[in-house]
Backbone as ProteinMPNN parsed JSONL, in Angstrom:
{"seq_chain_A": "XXXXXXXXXXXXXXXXXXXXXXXXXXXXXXXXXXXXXXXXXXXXXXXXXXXXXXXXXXXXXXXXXXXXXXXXXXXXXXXXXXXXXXXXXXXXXXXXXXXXXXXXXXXXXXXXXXXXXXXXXXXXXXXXXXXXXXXXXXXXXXX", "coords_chain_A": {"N_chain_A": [[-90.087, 10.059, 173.453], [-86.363, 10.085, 173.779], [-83.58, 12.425, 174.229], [-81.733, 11.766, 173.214], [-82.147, 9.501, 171.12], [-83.704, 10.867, 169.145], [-81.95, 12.92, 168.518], [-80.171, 10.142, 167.525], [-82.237, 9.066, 165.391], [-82.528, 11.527, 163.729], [-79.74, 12.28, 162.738], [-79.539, 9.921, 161.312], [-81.705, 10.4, 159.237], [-80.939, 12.797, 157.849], [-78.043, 11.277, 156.761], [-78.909, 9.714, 155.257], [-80.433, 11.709, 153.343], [-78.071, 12.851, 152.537], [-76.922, 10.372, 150.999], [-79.272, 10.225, 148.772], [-78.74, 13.093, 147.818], [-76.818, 12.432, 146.929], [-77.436, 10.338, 144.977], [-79.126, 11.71, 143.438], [-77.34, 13.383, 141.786], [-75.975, 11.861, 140.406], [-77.182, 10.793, 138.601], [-77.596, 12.56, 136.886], [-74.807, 13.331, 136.244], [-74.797, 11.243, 134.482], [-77.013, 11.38, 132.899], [-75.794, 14.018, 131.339], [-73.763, 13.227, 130.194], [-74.355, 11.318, 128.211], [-75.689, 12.993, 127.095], [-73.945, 14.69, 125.985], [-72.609, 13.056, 124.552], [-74.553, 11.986, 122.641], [-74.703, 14.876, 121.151], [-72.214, 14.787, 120.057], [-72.051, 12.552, 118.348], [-74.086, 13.387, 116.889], [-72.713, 15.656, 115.711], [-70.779, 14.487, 114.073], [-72.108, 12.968, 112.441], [-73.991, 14.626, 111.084], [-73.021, 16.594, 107.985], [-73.142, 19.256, 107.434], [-72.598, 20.91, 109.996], [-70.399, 21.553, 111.266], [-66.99, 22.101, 113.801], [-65.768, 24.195, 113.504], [-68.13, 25.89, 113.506], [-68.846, 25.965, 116.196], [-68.78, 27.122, 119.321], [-65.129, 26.873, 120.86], [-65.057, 26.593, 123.339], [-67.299, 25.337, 123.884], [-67.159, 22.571, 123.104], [-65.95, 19.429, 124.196], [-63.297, 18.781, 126.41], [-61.217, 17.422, 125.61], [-61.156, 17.522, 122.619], [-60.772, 20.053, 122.066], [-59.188, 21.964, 119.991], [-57.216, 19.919, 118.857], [-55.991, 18.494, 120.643], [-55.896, 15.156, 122.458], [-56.567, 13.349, 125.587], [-54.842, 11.764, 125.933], [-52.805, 13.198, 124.669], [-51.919, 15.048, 126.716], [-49.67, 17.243, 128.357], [-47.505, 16.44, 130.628], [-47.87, 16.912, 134.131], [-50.515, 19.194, 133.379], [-52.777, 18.305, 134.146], [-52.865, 18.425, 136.925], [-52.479, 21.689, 137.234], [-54.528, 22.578, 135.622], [-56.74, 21.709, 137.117], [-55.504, 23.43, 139.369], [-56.045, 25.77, 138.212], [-59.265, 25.732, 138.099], [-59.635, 25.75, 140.954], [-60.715, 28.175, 142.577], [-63.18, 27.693, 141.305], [-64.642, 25.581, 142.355], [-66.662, 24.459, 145.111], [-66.928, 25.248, 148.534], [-66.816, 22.543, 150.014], [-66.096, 19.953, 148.241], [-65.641, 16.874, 145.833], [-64.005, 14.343, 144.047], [-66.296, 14.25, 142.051], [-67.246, 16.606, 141.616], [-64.873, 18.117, 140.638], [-63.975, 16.869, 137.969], [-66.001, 17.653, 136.76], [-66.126, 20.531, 136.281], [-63.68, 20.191, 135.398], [-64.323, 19.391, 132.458], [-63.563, 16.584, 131.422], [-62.596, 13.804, 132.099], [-59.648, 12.982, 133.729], [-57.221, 10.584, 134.348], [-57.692, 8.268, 137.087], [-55.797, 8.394, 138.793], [-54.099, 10.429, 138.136], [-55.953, 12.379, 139.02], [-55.75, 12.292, 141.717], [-53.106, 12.723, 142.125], [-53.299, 14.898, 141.72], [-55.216, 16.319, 143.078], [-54.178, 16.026, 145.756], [-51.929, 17.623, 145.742], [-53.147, 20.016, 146.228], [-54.167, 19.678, 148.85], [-51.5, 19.015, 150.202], [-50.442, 21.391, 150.071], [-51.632, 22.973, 151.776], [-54.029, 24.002, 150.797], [-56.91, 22.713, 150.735], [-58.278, 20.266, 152.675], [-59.411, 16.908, 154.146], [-62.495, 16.181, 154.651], [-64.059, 13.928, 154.526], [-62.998, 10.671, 154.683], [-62.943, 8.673, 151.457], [-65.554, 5.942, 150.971], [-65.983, 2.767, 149.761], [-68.176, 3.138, 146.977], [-68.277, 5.826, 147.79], [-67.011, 9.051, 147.3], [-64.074, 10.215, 148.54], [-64.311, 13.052, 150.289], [-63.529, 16.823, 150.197], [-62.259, 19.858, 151.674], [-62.275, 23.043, 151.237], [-60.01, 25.379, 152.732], [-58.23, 28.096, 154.722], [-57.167, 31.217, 152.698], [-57.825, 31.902, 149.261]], "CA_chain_A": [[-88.822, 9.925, 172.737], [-85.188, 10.969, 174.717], [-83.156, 13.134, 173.377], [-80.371, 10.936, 172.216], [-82.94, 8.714, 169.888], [-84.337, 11.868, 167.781], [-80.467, 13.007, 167.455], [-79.988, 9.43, 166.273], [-83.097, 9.703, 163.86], [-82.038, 12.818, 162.874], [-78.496, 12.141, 161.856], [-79.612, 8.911, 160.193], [-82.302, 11.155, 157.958], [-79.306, 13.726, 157.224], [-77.463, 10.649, 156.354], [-80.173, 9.297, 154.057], [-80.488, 12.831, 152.545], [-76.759, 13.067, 151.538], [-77.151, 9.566, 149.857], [-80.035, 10.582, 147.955], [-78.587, 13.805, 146.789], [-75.493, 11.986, 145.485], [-77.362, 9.841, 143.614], [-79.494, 12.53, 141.706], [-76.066, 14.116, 141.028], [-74.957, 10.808, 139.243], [-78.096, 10.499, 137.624], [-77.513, 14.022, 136.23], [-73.581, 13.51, 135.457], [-74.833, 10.12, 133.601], [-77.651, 12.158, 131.465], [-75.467, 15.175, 131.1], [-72.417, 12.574, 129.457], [-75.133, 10.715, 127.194], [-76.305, 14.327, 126.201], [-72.993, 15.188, 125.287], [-71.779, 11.674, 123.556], [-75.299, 12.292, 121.337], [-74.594, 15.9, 120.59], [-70.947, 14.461, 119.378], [-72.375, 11.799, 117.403], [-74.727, 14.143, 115.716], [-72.553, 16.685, 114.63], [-69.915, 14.248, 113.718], [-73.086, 12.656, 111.095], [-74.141, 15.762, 109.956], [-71.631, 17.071, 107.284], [-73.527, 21.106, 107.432], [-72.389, 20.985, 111.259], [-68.811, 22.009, 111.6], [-66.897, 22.147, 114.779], [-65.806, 25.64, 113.378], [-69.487, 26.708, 113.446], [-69.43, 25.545, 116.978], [-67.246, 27.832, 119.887], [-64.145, 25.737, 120.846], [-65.247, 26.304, 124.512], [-68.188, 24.549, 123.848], [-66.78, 21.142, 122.645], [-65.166, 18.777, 125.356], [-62.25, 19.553, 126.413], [-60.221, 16.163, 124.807], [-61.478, 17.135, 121.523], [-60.19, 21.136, 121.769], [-57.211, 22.007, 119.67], [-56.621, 19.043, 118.348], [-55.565, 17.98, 121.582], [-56.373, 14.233, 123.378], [-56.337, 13.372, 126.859], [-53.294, 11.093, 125.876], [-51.231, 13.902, 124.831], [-52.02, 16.381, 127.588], [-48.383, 16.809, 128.725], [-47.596, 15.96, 132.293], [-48.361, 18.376, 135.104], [-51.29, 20.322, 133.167], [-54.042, 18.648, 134.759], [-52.252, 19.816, 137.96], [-52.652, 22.931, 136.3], [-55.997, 22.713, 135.14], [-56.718, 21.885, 138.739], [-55.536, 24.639, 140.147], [-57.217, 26.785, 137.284], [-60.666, 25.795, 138.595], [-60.097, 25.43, 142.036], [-61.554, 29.109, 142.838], [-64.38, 27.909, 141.352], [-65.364, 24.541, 143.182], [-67.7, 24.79, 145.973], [-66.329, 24.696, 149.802], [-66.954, 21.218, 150.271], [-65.705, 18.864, 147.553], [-65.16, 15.499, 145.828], [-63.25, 14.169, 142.647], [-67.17, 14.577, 140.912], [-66.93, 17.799, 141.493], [-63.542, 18.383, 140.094], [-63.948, 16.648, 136.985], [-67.563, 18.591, 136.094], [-65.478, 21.327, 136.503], [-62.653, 20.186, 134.093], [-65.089, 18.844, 131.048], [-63.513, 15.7, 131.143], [-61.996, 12.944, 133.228], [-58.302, 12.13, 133.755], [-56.507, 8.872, 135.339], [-57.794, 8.269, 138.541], [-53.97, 8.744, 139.895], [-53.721, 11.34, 137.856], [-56.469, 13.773, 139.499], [-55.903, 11.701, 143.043], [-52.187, 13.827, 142.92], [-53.832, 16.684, 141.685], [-55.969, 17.096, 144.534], [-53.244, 15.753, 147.183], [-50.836, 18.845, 146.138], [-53.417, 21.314, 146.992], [-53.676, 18.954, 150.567], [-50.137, 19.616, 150.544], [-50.599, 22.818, 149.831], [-52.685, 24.074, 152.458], [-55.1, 24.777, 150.209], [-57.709, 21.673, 151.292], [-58.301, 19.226, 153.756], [-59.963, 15.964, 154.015], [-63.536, 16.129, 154.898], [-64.753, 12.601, 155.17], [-62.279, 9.504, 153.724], [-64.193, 7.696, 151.085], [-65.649, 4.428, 151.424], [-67.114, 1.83, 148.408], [-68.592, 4.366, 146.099], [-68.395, 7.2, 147.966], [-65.879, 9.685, 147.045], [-63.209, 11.356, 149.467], [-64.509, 14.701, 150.313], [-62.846, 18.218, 150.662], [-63.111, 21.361, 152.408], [-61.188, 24.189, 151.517], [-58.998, 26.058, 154.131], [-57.305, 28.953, 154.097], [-56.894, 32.219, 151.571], [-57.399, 31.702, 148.031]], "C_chain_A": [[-87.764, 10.727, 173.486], [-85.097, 11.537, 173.479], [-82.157, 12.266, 172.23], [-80.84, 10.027, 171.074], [-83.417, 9.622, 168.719], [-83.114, 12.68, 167.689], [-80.324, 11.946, 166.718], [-80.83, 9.143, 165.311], [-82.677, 10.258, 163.35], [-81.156, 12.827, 162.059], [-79.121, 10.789, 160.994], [-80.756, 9.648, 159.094], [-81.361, 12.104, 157.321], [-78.459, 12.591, 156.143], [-78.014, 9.984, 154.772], [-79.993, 10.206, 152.831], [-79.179, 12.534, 151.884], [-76.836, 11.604, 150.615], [-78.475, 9.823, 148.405], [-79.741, 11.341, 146.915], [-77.301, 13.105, 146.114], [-76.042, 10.986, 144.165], [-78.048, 10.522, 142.688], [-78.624, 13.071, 141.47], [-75.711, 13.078, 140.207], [-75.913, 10.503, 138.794], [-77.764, 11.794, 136.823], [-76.229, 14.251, 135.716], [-73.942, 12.381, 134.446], [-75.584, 11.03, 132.367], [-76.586, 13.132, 130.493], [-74.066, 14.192, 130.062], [-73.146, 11.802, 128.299], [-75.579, 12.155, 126.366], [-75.133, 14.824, 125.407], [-72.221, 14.447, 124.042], [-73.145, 11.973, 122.423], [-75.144, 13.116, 120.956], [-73.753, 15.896, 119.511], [-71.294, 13.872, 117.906], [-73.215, 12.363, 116.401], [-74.112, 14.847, 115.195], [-71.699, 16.327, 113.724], [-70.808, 13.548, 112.182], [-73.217, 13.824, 110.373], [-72.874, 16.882, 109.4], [-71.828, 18.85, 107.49], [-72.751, 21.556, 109.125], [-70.73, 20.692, 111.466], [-68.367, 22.121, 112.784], [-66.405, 23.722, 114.835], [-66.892, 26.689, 113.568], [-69.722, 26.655, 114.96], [-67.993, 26.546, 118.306], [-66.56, 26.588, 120.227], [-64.349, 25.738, 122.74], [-66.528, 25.533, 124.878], [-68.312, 23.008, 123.82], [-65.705, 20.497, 123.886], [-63.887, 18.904, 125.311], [-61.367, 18.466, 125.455], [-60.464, 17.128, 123.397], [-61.02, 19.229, 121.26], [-58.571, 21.031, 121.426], [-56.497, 20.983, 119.537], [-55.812, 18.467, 119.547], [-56.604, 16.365, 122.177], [-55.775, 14.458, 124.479], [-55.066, 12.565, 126.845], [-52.521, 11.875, 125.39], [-51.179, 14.995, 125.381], [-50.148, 16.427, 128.327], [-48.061, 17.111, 130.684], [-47.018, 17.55, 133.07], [-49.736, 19.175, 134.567], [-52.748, 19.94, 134.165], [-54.037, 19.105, 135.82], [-52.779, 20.918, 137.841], [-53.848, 23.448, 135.931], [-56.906, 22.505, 136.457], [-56.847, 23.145, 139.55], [-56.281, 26.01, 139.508], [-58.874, 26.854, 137.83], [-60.819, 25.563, 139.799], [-61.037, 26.491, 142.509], [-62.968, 29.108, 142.58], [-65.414, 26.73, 141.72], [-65.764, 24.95, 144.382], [-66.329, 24.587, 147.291], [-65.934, 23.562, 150.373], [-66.899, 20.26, 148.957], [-65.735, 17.64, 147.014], [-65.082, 15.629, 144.423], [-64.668, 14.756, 141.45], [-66.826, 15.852, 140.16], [-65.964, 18.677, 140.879], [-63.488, 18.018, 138.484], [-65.301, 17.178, 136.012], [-67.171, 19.306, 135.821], [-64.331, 21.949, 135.271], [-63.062, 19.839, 132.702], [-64.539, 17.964, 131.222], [-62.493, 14.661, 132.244], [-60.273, 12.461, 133.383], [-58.306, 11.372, 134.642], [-57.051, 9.367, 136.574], [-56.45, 8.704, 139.226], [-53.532, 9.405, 139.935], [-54.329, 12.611, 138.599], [-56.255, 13.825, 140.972], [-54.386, 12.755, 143.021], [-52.561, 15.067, 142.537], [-54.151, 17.306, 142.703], [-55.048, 17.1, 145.765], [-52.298, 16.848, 147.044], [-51.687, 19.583, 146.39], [-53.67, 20.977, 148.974], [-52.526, 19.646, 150.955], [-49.916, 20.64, 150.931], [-51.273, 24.25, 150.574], [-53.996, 24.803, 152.147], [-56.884, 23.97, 150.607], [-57.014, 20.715, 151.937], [-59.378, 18.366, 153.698], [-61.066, 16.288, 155.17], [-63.866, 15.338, 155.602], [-63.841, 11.595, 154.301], [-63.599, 8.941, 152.984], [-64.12, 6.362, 150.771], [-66.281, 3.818, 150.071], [-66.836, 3.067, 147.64], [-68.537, 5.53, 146.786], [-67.22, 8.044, 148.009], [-65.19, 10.169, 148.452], [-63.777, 12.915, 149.127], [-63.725, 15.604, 150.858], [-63.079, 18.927, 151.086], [-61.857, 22.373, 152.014], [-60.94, 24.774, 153.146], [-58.133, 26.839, 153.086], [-57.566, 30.193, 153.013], [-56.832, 31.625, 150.531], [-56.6, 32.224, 147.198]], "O_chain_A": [[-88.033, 11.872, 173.849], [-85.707, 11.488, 172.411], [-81.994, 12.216, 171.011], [-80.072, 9.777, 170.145], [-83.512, 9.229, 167.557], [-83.102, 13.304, 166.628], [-80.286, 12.092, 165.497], [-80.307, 8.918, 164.219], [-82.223, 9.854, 162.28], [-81.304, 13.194, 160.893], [-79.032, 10.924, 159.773], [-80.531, 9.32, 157.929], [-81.132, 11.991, 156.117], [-78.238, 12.883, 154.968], [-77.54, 9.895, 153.64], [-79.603, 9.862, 151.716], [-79.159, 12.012, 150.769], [-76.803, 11.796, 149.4], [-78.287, 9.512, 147.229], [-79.979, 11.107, 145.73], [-76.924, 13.268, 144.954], [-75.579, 10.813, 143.038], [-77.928, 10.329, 141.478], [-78.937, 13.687, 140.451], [-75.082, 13.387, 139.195], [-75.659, 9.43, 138.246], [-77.78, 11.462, 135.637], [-76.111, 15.133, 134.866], [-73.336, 12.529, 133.385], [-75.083, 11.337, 131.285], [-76.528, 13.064, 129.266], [-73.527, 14.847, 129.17], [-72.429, 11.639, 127.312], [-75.747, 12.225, 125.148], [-75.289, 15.321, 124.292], [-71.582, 14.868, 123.077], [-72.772, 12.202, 121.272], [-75.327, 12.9, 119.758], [-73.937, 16.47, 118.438], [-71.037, 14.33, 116.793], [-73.176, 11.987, 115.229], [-74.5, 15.087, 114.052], [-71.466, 17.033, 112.743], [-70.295, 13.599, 111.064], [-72.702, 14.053, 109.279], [-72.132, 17.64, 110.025], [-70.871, 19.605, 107.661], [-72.386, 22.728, 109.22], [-70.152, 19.653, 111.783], [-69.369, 22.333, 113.467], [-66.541, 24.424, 115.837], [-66.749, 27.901, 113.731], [-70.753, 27.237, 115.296], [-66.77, 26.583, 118.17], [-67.048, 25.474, 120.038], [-63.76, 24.865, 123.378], [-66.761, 25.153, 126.026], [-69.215, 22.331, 124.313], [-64.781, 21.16, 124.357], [-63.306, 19.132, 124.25], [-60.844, 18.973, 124.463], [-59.339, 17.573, 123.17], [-61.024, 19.591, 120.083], [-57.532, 20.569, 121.898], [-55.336, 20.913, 119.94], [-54.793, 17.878, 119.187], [-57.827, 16.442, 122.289], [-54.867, 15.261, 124.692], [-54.259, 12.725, 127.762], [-51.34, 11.543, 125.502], [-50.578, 15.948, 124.884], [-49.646, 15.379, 128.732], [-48.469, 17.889, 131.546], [-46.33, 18.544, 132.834], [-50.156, 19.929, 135.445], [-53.514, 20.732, 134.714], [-54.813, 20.009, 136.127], [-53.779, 21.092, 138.538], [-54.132, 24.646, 135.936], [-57.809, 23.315, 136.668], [-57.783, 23.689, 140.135], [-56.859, 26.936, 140.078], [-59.529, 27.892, 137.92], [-61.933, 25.169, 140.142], [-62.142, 26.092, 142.878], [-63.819, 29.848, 143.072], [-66.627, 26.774, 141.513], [-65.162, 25.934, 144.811], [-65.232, 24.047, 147.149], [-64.945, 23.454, 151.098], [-68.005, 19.775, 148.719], [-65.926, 16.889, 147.97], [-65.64, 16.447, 143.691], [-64.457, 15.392, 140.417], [-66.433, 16.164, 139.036], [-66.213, 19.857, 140.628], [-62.973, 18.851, 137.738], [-65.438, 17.051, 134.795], [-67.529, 19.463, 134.654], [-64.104, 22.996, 134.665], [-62.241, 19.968, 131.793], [-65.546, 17.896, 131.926], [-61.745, 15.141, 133.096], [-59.972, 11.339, 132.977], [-59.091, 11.313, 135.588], [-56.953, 10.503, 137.037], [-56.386, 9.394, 140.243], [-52.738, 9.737, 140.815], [-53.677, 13.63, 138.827], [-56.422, 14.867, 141.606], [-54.414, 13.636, 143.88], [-52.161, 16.135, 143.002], [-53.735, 18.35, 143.205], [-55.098, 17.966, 146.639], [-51.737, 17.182, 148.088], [-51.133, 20.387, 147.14], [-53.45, 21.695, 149.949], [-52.446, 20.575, 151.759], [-49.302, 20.938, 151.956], [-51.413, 25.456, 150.369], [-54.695, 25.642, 152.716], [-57.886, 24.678, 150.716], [-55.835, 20.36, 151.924], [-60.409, 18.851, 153.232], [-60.755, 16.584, 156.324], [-64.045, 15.433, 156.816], [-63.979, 11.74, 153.087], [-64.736, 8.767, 153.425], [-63.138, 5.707, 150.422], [-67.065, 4.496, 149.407], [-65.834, 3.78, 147.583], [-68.873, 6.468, 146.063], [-66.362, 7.718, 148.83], [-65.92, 10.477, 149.395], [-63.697, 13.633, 148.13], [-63.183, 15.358, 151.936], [-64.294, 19.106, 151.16], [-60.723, 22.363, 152.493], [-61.498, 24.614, 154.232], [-57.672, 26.742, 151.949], [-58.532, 29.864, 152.324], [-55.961, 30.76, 150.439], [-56.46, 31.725, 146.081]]}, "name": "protein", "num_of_chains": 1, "seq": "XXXXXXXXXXXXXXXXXXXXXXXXXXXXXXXXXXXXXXXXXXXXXXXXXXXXXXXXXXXXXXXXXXXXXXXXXXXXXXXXXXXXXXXXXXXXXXXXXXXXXXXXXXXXXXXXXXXXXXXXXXXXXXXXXXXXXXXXXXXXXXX"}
């Protein structure tokens, strides 16, 4: 075997790998959103099960403070964005961002979220994404 055939093995098992782990991550955001839609549905049946009995950082974010995701008022997820960027990993993508935030806003909406910290110097584009696979990030720079 040259060399240049067990680099291209190599990178195509690397390649493999990263498909793999993305999809036990979306097997694990799918459980983890069915675990949460049954938790809902149970406490919303059982009358003894209060959302007062329950902390308010516990409950998805839509459903804190009497707040929906339709009347979040424009700029916060911006905002909420930049609130958790310190605590997303080095390397990035929208999953990641919205695990992050408890709950999902407009695609367009988190797509300029992330493009002002681009802007911003704060990240940079990784890998463009293709089909299903998200655009990835990399931080840069001082937090």
């Amino acid at each position: 075997m040259r060399v240049d055939e067990y680099q291209k093995r190599r990178r195509i098992l690397e390649e493999q790998l990263q498909a793999d782990l993305e999809l036990i991550r979306a097997g694990y955001r799918a459980k983890l959103q069915a675990l949460e839609l049954h938790w809902l549905a149970s406490a919303e049946k059982d009358a003894a099960v209060s959302t007062s009995s329950v902390p308010e950082e516990a409950l998805p974010l839509e459903t804190q403070g009497n707040e929906t995701q339709q009347t979040r008022r424009t700029g916060s997820v911006e905002d909420e964005v930049e609130a958790i960027f310190p605590r997303l990993p080095d390397l990035f993508d929208k999953d990641d961002v919205i695990r992050l935030l408890g709950w999902e806003p407009h695609r367009a909406t988190l797509h300029r979220a992330v493009d002002r910290l681009r802007i911003g110097k704060k990240v940079a584009v990784e890998t463009r994404g293709e089909g299903r696979r998200p655009t990835r990030y990399r931080k840069v720079g001082a937090e």
